[in-house]
SENU-897316 format. One record per residue (C-alpha): x, y, z; residue in one letter. Coordinates in pm, whole numbers, plus 50000, padded with zeros to 5 digits. Layout:
BEGIN
    xx    yy    zz r
     X     Y     Z a
...
***
This chain:
BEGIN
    xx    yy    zz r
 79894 50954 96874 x
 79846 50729 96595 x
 79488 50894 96524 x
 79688 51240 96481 x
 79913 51105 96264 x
 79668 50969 96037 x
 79471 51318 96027 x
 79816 51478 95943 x
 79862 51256 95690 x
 79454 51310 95545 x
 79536 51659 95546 x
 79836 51651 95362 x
 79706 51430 95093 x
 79372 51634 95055 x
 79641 51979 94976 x
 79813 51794 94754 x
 79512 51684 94572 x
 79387 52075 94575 x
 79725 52091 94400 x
 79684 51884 94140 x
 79365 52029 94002 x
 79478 52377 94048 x
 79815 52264 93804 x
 79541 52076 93523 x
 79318 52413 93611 x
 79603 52604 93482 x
 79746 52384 93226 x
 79371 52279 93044 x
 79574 52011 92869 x
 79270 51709 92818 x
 79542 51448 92848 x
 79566 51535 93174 x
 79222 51381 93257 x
 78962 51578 93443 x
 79009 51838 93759 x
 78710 51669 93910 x
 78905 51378 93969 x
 79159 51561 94208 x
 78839 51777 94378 x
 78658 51452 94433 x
 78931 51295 94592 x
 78950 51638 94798 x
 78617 51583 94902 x
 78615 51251 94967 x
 78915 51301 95186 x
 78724 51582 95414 x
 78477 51349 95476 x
 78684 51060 95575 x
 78875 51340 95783 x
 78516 51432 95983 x
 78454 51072 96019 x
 78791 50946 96152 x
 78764 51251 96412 x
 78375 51210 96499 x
 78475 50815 96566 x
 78772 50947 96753 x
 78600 51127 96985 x
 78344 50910 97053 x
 78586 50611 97163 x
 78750 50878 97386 x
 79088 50865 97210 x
 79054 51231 97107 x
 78959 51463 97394 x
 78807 51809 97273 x
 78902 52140 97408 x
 78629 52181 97683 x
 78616 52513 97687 x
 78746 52674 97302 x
 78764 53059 97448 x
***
């Protein structure tokens, strides 16, 4: 349960992130500071995200759907 939580939380962070460079996107202000920061941190986050679920599923705490159809 606490694994879910965690991925909910990942998830969360990695919209608000997509967010964040869409409002600097829109805004092009330089003080703002770059909208690679915010995708990089989007990134980063997917990959943590694949990880924490890979390692999940290998310790057995995460069961996947046998069957997906």
């Amino acid at each position: 349960m606490l694994v879910k939580i965690i991925l909910i939380c990942l998830v969360l962070y990695m919209i608000l992130n997509l967010f964040r460079a869409m409002r600097v996107m829109m805004k092009n202000d330089p003080k703002d500071g770059p909208m690679s920061r915010y995708i990089g941190r989007r990134v980063l986050t997917s990959a943590i995200i694949v990880i924490i679920i890979l390692v999940a599923i290998g310790t057995g705490v995460i069961t996947p759907n046998p069957r997906p159809y």
